[in-house]
C-alpha positions in Angstrom: 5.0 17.3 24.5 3.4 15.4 21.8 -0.6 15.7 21.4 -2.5 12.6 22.3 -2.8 10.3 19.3 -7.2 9.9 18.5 -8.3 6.9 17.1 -8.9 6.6 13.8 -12.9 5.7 12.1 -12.9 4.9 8.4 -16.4 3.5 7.5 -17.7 1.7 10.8 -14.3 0.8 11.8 -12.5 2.4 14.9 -8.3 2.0 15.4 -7.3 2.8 18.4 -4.6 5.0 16.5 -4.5 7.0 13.4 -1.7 4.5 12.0 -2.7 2.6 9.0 0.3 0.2 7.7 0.5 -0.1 4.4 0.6 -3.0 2.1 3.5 -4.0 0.4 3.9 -6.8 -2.2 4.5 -9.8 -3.1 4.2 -11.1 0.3 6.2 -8.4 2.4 3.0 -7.6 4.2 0.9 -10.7 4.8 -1.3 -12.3 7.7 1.7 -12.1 10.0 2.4 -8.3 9.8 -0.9 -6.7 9.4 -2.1 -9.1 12.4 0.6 -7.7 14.6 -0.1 -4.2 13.8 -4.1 -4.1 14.2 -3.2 -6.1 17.9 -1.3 -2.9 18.7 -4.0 -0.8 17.4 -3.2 0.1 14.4 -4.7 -0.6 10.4 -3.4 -4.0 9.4 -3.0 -4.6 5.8 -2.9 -7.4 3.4 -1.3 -6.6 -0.1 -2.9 -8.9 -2.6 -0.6 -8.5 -5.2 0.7 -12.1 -5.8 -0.3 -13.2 -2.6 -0.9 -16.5 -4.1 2.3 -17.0 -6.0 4.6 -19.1 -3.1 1.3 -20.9 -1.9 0.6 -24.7 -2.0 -2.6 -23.7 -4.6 -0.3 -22.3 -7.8 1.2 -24.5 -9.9 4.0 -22.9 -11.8 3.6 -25.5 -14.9 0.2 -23.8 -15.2 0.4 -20.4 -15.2 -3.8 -20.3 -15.6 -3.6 -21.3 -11.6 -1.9 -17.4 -10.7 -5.4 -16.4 -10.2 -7.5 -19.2 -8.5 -4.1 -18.8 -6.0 -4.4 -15.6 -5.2 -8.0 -16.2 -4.3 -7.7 -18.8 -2.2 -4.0 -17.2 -0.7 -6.3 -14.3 0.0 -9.0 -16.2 2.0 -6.3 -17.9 3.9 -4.1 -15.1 5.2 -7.3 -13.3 6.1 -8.5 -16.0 8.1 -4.8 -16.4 9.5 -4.6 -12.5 10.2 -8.0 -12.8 11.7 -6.8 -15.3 14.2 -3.8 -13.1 15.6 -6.3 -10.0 16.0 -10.0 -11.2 16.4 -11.1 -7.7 17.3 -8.3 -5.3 15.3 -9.2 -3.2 12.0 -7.4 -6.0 9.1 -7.9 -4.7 5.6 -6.9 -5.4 2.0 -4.8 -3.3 -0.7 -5.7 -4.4 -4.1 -4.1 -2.7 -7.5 -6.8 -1.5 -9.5 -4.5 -2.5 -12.5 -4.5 -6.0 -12.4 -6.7 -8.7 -14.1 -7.9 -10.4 -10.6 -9.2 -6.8 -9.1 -12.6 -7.5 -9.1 -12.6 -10.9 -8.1 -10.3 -10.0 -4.9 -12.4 -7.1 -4.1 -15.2 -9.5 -3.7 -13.2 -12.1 -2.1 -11.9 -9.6 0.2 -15.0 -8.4 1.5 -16.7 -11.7 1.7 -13.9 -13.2 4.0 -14.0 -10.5 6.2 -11.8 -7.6 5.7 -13.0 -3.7 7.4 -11.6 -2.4 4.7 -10.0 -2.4 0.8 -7.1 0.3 0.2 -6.9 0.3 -3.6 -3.8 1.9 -5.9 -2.4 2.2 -9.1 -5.3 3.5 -10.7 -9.1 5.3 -10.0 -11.1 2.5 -8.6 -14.5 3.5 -10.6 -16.3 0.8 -10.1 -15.1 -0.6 -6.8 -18.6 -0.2 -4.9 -19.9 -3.2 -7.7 -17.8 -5.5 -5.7 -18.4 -4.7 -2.4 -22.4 -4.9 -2.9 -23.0 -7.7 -0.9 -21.2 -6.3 2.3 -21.6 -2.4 2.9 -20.1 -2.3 6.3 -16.7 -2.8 4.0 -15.0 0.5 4.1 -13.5 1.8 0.5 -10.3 3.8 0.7 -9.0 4.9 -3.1 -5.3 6.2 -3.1 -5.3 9.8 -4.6 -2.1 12.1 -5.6 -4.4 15.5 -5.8 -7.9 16.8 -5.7 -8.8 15.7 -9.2 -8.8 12.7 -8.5 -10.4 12.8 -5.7 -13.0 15.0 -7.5 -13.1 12.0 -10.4 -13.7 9.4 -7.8 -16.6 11.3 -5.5 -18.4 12.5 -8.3 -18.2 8.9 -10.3 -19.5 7.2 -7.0 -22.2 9.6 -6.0 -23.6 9.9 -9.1 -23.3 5.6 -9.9 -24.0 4.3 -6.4 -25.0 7.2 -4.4 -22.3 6.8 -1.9 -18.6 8.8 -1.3 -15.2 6.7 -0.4 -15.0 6.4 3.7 -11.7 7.7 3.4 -9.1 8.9 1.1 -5.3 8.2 1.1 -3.2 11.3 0.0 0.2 10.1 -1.7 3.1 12.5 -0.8 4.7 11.9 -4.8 8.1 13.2 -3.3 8.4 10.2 -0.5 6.3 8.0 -1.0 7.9 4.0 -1.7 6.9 1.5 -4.7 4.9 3.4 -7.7 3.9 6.8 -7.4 2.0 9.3 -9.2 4.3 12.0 -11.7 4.1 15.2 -9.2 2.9 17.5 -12.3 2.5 20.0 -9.6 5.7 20.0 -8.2 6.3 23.7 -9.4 3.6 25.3 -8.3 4.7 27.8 -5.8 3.3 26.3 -2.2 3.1 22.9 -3.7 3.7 20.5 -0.7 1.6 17.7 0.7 -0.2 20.0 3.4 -1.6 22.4 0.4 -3.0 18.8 -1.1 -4.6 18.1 2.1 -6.8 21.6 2.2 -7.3 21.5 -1.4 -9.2 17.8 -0.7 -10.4 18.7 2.6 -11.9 21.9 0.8 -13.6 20.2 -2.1 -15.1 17.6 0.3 -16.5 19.8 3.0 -18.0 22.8 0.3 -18.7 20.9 -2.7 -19.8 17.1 -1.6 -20.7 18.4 1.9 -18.7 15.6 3.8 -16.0 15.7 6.3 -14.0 11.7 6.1 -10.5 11.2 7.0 -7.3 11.8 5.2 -4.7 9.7 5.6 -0.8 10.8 4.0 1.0 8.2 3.1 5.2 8.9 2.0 8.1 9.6 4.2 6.5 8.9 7.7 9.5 7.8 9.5 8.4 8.5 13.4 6.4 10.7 16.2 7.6 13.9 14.8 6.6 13.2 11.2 3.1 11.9 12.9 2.4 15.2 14.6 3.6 17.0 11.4 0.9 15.1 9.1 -2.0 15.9 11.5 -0.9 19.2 12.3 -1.6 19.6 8.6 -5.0 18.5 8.9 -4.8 15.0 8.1 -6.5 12.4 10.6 -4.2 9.7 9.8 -1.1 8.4 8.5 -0.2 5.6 6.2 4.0 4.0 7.1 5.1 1.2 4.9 8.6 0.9 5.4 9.4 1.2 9.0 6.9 -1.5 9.4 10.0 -3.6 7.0 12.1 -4.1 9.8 9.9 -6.0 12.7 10.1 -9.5 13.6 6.5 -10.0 12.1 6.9 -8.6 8.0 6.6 -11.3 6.2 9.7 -10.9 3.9 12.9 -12.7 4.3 15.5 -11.9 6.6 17.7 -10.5 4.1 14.7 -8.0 2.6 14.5 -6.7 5.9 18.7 -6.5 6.8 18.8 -4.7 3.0 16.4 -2.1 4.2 18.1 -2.2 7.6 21.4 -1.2 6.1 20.5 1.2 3.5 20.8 5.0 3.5 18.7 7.9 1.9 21.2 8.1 -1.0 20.7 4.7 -1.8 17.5 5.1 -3.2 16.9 5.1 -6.8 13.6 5.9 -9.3 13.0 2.8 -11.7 10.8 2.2 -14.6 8.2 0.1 -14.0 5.8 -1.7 -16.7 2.4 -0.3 -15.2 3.8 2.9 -16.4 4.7 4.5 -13.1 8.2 5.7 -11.5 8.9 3.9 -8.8 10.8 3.7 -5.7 13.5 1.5 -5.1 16.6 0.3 -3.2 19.7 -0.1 -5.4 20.9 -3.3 -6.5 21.9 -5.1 -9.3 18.9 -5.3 -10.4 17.7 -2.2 -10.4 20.9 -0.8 -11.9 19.6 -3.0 -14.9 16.5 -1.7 -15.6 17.5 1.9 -15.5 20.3 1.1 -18.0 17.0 -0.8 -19.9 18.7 -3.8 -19.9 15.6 -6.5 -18.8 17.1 -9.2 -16.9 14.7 -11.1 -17.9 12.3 -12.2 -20.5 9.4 -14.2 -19.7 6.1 -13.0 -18.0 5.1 -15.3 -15.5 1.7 -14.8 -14.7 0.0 -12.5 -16.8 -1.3 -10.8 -14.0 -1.9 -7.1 -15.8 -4.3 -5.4 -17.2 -1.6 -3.5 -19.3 1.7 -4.4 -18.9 4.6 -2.7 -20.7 6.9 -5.6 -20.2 4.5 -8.4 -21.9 2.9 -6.2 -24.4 5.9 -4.2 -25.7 8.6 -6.2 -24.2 9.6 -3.2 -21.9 10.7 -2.9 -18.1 10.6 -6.5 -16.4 8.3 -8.7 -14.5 6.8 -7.0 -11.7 5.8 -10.0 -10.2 8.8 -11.8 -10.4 11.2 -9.0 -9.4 9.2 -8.3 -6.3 9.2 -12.1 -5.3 12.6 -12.5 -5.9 13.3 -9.8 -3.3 11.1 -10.8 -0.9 12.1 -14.8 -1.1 15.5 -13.0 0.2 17.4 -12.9 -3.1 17.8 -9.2 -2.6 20.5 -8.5 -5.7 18.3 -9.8 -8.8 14.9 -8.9 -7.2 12.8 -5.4 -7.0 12.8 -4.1 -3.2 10.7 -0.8 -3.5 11.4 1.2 -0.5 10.5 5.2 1.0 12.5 7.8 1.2 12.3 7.2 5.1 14.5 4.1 4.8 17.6 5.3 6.8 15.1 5.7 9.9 15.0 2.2 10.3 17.5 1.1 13.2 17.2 -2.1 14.2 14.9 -5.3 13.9 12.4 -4.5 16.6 8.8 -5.9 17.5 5.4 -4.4 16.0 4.6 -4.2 19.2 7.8 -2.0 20.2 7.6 0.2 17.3 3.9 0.8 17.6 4.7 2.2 20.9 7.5 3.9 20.4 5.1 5.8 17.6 2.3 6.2 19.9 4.1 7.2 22.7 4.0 10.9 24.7 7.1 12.6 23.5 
């Protein structure tokens, strides 16, 4: 029988499971999804990537409105999220990499969010823009313990204060962008020799004990009980969380990922510079052929993009909105290497108790 699931406290903020869903752009996990899954008692997320780009604020004819979008995209589906779950743990995934970070970190925890997940890069400064409310949890996403190292001792020494949790990307599952694994080949390299490398460095060097949560290739119970087993205290699942009545992609994003097998899963290009994790399509059959279907950036949302700057890769943006807006042949659907788990269309609600429940 399966050991009893413990909630989960990052910061001030208590889940009534150790399930965090995680955010996945543009607009695949909105207000709708991470509402339904902090009612079930899990970590909702919001991923701000683009969140503003299908809303009544941008104005395609003016692509200096991307940003003021977002911001005001943000503030609505936090206040929309809110309203399905006044009392569940909602947060916010930013990418460190783009040119709004800041200004969504601050918006973020104005309006109300527990927590901030941040990827794509170290989040150095994050604790600037989260001043002003410090009951805001911070969770960086790290691939190994140097970063973690570069993060804890960065914070402590700038702003005398340690991340209230840390997410631990599993390189060799993990969905959307992921870290090079450059130490894949060292003998006992797996994700449960990251976690008691972290876990070590916290507890002996920085003299702290917050939770780990592995995200990559969580498909069900079994993997659950794995992860902990480990020594993690939670987990982080984006792409079961695809196929429920409440993501907020298309239908046809979530029949794609309904219908797709582990061998149809493919490592693109993308122009922040990281691999990624997709489905195949046409699309994605393009780029790794590095034939850009496309040619015009259409927000400038980067800090450093390769497909703007060197004329490399594609449009992130676009390409993820295509696929979510349901055009899934000539869009970008980043996927796990859990995707053949997925069985059906089901409720948050059913799939948060069929992970939750005593096996």
């Amino acid at each position: 029988m399966s050991p009893i699931l413990h909630p989960l406290q990052i910061g001030k903020h208590i889940a009534r499971y150790p399930i965090v869903q995680a955010a996945m752009a543009v607009r695949v996990s909105g207000a709708k999804l991470a509402g339904a899954v902090a009612n079930a008692g899990g970590v909702g997320m919001i991923a701000s990537l683009g969140i503003g780009l299908d809303s009544p604020y941008y104005n395609p004819r003016q692509r200096s409105s991307f940003f003021t979008a977002n911001r005001l995209a943000l503030i609505d589906e936090l206040s929309k999220a809110r309203s399905i779950s006044p009392d569940g743990v909602i947060g916010v995934n930013i990418l460190v990499g783009t040119k709004d970070y800041p200004v969504l970190a601050k918006t973020a925890a104005a309006e109300g969010a527990n927590l901030i997940i941040t990827g794509g890069a170290l989040p150095l400064a994050l604790p600037e823009y989260t001043g002003d409310n410090p009951d805001v949890a911070l969770v960086p996403t790290v691939a190994n313990v140097d970063s973690a190292q570069f993060i804890c001792q960065t914070w402590k020494s700038r702003y005398n204060r340690l991340p209230d949790a840390l997410i631990l990307e599993n390189c060799q599952k993990v969905g959307g962008h992921f870290t090079q694994c450059e130490q894949i080949n060292v003998p006992g390299f797996s994700i449960g020799w990251v976690i008691s490398q972290v876990r070590d460095y916290l507890t002996e060097t920085m003299g702290v004990r917050i939770p780990l949560i592995v995200t990559g290739g969580i498909s069900d119970r079994t993997d659950i009980d794995q992860i902990l087993a480990m020594g993690a205290d939670g987990v982080q699942m984006g792409t079961r969380f695809i196929t429920t009545i409440e993501c907020d992609a298309h239908h046809n994003y979530k029949q794609r990922h309904l219908h797709s097998l582990a061998e149809d899963i493919v490592t693109v290009p993308s122009p922040v510079g990281k691999p990624s994790r997709a489905l195949r399509n046409s699309f994605a059959e393009q780029i790794m052929a590095e034939l850009s279907p496309e040619r015009r950036c259409i927000a400038n949302c980067l800090e450093t993009c390769l497909f703007r700057d060197k004329g490399k890769t594609y449009c992130l943006l676009n390409a993820l909105a295509q696929a979510a807006r349901g055009d899934v042949e000539n869009g970008l659907i980043f996927s796990g290497a859990n995707v053949s788990q997925n069985q059906r269309i089901m409720s948050v609600a059913e799939l948060m108790a069929d992970l939750t429940a005593k096996v």
